[in-house]
Backbone as a chain_set.jsonl record, in Angstrom:
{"seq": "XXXXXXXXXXXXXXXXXXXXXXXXXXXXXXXXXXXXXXXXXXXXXXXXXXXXXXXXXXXXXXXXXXXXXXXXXXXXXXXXXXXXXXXXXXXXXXXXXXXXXXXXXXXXXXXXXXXXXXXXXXXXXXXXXXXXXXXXXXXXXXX", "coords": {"N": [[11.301, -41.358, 32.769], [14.266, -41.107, 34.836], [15.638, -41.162, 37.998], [15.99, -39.856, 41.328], [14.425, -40.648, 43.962], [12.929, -38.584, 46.698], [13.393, -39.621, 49.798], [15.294, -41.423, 48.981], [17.325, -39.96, 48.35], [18.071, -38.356, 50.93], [18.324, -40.3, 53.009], [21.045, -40.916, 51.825], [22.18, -38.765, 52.205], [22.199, -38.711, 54.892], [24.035, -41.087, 55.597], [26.706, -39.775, 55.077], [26.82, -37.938, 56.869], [26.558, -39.238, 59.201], [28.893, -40.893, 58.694], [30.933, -38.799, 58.812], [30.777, -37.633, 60.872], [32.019, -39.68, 62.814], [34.005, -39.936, 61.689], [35.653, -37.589, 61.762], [36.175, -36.822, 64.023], [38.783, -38.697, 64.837], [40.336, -37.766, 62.469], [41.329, -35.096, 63.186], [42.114, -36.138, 65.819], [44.206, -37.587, 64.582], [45.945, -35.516, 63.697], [46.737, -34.299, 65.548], [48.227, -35.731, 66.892], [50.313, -35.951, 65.186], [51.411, -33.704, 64.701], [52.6, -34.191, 67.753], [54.6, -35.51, 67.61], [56.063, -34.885, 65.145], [56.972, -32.52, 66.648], [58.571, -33.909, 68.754], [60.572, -35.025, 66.787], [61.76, -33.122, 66.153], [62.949, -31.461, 68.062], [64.583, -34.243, 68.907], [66.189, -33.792, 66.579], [67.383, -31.034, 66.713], [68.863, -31.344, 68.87], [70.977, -33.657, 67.972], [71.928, -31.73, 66.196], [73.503, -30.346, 68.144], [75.352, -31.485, 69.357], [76.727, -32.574, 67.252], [77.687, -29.926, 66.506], [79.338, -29.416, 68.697], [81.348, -31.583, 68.774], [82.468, -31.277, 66.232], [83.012, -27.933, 66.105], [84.36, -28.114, 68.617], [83.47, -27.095, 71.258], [81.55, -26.154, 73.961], [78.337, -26.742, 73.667], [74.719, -25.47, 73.78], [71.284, -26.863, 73.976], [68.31, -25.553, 75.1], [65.311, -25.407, 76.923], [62.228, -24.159, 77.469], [59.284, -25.005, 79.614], [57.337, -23.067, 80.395], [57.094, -21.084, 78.296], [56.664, -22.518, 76.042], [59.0, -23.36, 74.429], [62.005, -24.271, 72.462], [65.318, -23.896, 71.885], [68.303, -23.911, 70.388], [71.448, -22.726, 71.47], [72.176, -19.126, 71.355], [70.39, -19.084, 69.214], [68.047, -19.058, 66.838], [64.37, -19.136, 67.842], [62.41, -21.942, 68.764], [59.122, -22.893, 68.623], [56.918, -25.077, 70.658], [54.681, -27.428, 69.459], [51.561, -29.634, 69.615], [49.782, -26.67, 70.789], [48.16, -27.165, 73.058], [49.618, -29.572, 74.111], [51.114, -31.17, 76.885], [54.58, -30.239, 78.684], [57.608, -31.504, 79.976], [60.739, -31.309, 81.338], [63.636, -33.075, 82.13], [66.653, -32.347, 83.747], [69.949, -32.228, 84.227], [70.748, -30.767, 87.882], [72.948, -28.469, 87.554], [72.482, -27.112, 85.25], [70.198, -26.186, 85.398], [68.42, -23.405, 84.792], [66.234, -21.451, 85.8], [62.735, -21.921, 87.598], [61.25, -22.591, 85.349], [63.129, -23.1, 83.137], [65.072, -25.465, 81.721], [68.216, -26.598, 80.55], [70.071, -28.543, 77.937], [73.491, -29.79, 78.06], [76.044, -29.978, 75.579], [79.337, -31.869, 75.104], [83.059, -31.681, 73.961], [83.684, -33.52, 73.641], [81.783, -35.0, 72.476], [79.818, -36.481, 74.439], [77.259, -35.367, 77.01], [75.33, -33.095, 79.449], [73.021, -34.945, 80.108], [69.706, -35.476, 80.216], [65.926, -35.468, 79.431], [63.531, -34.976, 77.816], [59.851, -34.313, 78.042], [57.199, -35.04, 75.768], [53.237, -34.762, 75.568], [50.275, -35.235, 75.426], [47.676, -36.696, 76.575], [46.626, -38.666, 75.503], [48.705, -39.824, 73.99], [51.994, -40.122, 74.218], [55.54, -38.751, 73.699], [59.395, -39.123, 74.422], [62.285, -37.619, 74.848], [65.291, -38.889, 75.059], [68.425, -37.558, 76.259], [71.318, -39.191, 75.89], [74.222, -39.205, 78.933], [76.061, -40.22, 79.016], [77.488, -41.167, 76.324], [76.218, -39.246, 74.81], [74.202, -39.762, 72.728], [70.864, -39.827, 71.203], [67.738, -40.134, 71.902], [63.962, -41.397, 70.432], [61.88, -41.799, 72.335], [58.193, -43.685, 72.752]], "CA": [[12.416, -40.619, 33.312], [14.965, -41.923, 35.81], [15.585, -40.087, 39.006], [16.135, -40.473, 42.568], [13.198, -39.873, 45.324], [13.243, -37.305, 48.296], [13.769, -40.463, 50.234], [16.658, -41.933, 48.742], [18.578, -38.616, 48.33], [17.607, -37.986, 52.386], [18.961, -41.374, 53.355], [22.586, -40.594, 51.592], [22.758, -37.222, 53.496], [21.897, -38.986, 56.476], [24.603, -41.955, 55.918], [27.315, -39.25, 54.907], [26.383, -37.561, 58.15], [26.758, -40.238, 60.039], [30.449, -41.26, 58.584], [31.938, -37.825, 58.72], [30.879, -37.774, 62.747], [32.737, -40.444, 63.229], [35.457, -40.066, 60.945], [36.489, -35.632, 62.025], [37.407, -36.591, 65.711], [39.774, -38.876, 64.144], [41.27, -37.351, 61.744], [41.199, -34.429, 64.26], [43.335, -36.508, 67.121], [45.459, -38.131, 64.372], [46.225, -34.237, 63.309], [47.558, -33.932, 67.037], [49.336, -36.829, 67.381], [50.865, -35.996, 63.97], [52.543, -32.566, 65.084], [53.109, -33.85, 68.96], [55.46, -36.864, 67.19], [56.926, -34.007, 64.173], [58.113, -31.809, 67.571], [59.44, -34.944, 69.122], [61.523, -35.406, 65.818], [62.455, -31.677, 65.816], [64.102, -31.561, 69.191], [65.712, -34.729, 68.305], [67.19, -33.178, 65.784], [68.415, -29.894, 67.222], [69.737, -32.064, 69.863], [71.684, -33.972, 67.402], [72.888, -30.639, 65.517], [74.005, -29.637, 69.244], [76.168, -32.732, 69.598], [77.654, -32.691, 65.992], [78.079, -28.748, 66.53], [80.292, -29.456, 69.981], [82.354, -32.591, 68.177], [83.318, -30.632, 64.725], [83.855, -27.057, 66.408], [85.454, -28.565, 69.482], [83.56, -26.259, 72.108], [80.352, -26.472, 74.146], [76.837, -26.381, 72.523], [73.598, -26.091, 74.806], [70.086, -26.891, 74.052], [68.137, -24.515, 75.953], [64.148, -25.827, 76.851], [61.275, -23.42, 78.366], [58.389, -25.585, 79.749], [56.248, -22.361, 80.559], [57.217, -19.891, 77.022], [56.503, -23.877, 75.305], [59.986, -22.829, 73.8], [63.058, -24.379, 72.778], [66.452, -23.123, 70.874], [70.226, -24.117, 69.992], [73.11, -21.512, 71.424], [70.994, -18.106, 71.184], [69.776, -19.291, 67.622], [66.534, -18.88, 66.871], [63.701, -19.73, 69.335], [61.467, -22.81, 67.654], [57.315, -23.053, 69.366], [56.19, -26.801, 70.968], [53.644, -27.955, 68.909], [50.843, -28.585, 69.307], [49.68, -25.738, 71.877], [47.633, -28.464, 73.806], [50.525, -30.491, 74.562], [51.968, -31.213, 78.177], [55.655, -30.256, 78.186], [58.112, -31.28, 81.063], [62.343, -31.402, 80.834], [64.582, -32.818, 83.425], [67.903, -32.004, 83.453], [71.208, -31.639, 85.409], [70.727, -29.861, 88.169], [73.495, -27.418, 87.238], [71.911, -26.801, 84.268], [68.66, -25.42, 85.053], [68.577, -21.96, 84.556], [65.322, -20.91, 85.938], [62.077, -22.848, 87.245], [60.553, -22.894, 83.689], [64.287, -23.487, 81.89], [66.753, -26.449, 81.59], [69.491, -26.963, 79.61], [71.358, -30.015, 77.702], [74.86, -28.959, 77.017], [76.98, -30.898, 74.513], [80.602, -31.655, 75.07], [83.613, -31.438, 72.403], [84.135, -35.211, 73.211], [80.153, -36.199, 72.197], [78.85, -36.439, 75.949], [76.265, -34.664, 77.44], [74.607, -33.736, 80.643], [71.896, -35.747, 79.813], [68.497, -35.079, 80.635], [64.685, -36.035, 79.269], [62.339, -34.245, 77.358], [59.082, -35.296, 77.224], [55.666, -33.885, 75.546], [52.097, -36.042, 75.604], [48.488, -34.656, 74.978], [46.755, -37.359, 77.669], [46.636, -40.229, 74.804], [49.763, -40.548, 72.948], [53.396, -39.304, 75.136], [56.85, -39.307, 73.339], [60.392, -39.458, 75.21], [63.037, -37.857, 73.737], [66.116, -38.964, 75.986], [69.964, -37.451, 76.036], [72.607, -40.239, 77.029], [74.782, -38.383, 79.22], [77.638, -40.736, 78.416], [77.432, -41.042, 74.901], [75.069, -37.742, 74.12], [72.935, -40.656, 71.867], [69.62, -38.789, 71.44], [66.278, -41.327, 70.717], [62.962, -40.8, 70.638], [60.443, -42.612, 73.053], [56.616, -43.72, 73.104]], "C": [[12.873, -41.285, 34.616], [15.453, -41.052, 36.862], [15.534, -40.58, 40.433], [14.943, -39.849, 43.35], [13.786, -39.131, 46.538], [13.891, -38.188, 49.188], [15.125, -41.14, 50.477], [18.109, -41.203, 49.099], [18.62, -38.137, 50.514], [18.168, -39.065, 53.26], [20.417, -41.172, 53.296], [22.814, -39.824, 52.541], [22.843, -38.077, 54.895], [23.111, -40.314, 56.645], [25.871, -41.33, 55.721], [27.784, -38.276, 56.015], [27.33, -38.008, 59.347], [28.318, -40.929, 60.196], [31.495, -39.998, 58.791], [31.847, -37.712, 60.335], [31.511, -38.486, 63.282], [33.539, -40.53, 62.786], [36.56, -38.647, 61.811], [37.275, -36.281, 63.384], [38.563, -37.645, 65.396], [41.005, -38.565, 63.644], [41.582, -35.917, 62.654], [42.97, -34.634, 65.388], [44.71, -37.246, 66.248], [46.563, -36.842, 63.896], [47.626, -33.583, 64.398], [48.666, -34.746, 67.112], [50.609, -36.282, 66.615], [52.05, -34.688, 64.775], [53.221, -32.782, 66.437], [54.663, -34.603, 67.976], [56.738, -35.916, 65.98], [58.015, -32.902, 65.466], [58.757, -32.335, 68.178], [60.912, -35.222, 68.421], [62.265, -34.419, 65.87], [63.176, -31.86, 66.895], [64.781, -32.028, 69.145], [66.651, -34.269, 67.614], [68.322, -32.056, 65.65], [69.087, -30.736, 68.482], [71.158, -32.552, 69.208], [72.473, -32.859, 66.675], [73.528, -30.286, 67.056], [75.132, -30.3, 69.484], [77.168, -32.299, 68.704], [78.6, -31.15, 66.059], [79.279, -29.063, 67.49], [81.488, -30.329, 69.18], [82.712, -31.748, 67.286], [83.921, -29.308, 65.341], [84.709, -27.147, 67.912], [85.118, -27.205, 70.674], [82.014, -26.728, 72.243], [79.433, -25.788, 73.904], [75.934, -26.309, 73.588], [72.039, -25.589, 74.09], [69.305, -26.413, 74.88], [65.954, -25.328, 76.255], [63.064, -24.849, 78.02], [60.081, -24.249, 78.123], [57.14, -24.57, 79.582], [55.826, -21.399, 79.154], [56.641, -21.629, 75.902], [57.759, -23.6, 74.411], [61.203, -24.105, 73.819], [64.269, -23.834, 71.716], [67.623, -23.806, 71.401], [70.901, -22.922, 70.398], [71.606, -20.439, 71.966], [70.182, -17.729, 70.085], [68.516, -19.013, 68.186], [65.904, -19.875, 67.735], [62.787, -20.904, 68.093], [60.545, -23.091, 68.948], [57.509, -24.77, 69.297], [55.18, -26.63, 70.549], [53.014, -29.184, 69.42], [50.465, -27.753, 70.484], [48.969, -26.595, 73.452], [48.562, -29.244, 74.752], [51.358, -30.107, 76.08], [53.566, -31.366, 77.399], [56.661, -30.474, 79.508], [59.796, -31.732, 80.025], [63.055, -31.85, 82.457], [65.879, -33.263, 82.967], [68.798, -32.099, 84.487], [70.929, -30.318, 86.081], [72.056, -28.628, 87.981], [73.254, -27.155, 86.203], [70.201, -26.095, 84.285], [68.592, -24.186, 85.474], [67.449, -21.168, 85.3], [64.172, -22.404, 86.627], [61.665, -24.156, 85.963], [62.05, -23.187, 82.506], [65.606, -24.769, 82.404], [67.658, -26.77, 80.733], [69.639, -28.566, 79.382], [72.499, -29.363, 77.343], [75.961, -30.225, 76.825], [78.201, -30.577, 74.805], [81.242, -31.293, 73.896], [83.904, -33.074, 72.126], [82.668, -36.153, 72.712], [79.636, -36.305, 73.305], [78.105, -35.299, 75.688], [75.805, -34.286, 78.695], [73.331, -34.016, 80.8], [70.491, -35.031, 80.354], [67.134, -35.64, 79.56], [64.112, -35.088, 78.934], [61.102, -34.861, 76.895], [57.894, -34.246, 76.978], [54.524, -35.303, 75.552], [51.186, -34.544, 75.558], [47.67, -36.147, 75.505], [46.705, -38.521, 76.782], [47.71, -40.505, 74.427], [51.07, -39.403, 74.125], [54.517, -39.738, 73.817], [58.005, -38.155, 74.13], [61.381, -38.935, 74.827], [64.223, -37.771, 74.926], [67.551, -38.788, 75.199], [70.79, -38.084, 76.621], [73.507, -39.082, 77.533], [76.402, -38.612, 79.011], [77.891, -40.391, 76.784], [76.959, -39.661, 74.233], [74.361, -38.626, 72.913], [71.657, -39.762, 71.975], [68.775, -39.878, 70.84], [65.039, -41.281, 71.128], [62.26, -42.636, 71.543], [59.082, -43.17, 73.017], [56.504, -44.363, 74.059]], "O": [[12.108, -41.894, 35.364], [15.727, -39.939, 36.412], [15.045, -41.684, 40.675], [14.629, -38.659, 43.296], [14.882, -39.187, 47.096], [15.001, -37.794, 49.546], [15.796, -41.36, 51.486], [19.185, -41.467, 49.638], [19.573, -37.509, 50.976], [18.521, -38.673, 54.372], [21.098, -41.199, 54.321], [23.487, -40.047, 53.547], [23.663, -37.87, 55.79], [23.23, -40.677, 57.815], [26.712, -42.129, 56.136], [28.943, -37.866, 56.079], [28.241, -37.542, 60.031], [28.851, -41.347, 61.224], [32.706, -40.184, 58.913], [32.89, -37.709, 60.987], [31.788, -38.161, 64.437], [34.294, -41.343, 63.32], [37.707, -38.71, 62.253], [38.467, -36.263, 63.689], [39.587, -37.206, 65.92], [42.159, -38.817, 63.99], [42.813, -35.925, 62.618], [44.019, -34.03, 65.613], [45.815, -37.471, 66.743], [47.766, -37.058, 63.747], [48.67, -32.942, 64.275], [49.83, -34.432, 67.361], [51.707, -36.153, 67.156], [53.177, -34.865, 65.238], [54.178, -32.059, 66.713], [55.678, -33.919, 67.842], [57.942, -36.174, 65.948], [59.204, -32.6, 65.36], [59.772, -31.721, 68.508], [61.975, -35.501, 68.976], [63.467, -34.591, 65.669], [64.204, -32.511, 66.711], [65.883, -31.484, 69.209], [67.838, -34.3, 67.941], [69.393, -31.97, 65.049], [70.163, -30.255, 68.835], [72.243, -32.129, 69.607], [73.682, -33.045, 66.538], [74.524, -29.628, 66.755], [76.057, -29.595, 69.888], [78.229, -31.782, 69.054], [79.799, -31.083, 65.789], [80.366, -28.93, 66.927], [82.55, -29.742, 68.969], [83.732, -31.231, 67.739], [85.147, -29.223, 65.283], [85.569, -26.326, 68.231], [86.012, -26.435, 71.024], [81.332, -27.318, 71.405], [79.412, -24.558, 73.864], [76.214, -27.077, 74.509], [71.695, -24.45, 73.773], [69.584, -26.988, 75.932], [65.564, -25.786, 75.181], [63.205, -24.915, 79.241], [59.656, -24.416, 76.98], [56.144, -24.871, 78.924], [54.678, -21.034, 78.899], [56.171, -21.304, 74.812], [57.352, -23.637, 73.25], [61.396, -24.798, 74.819], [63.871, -23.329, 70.666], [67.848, -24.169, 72.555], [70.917, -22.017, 69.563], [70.573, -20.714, 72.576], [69.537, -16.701, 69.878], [68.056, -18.823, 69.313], [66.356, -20.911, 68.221], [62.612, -20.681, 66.895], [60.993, -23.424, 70.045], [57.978, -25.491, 68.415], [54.491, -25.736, 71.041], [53.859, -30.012, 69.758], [50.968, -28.27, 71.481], [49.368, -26.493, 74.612], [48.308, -29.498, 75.929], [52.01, -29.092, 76.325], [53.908, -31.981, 76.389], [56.564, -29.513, 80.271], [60.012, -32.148, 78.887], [63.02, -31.232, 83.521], [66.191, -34.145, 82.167], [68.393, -32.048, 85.648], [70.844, -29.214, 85.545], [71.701, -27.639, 88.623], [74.311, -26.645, 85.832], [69.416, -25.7, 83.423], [68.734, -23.963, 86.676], [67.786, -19.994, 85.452], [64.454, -23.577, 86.384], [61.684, -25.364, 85.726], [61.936, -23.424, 81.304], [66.586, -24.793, 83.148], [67.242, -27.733, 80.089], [69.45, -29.497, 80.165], [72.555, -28.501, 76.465], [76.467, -31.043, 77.593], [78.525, -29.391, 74.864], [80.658, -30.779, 72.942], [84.188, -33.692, 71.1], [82.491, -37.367, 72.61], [78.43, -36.16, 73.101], [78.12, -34.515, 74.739], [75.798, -35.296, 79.4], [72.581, -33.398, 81.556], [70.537, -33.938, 80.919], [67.59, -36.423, 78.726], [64.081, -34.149, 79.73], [60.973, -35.598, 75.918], [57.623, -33.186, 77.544], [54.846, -36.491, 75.543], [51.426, -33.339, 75.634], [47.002, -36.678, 74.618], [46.749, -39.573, 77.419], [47.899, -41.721, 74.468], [50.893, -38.276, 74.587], [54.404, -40.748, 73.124], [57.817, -36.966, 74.386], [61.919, -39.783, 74.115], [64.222, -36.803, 75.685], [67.925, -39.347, 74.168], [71.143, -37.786, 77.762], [73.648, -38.085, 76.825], [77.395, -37.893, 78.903], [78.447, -39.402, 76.305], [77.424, -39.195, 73.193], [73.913, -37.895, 72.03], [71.554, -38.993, 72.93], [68.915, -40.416, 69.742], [64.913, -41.102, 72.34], [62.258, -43.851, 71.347], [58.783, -42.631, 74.083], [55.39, -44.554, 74.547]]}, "num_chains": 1, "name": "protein.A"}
């Protein structure tokens, strides 16, 4: 009969062990990275609907950003959470645009401008940038 010893089978565990300890914090921090870089994209993107919104209905749009609520929202649309909870969050903006300590604005012209400003998030290893031209209202992400 063919069969594995206490030994053998005690070895695997112990080399299966050994790869998942070093694999979790990994897959772990690439987990983080993954959602800081997906809320990077998201802002982008309501940025860009803020823009397109101002150019097609021909009136001003504003991106709204709470550093302290980790918050941001379009108009008085719905509020959308900074992911992940971890994550450093700062915004600088036109000063006539900042509403509060914890709130700054971007607000979109009808001609495509902006008054520009910087949003950035990081978690101590990985940062991304997401910058509003104030000429253009261009929106592009950073690392």
């Amino acid at each position: 009969m063919h069969g594995f010893t206490l030994l053998e089978i005690l070895v695997v565990l112990a080399l299966i062990a050994l790869s998942l300890s070093i694999a979790a914090p990994r897959i772990g921090n690439s987990l983080e990275a993954s959602k800081l870089k997906a809320t990077a994209r998201a802002i982008m993107t309501t940025g860009r609907t803020a823009r397109h919104l101002a150019r097609n209905e021909q009136r001003e749009v504003v991106l709204t950003v709470n550093v302290e609520l980790r918050t941001y929202r379009l108009d008085a649309l719905r509020i959308r959470k900074i992911q992940p909870a971890t994550a450093t969050v700062t915004i600088v903006g036109a000063k006539t645009e900042r509403i509060s300590s914890d709130e700054t604005a971007i607000r979109f012209f009808p001609d495509g401008s902006s008054t520009g400003g910087r949003v950035s998030l990081g978690n101590g290893k990985m940062n991304f940038t997401v910058d509003f031209d104030w000429l253009t209202g261009a929106i592009a992400i950073n690392q």
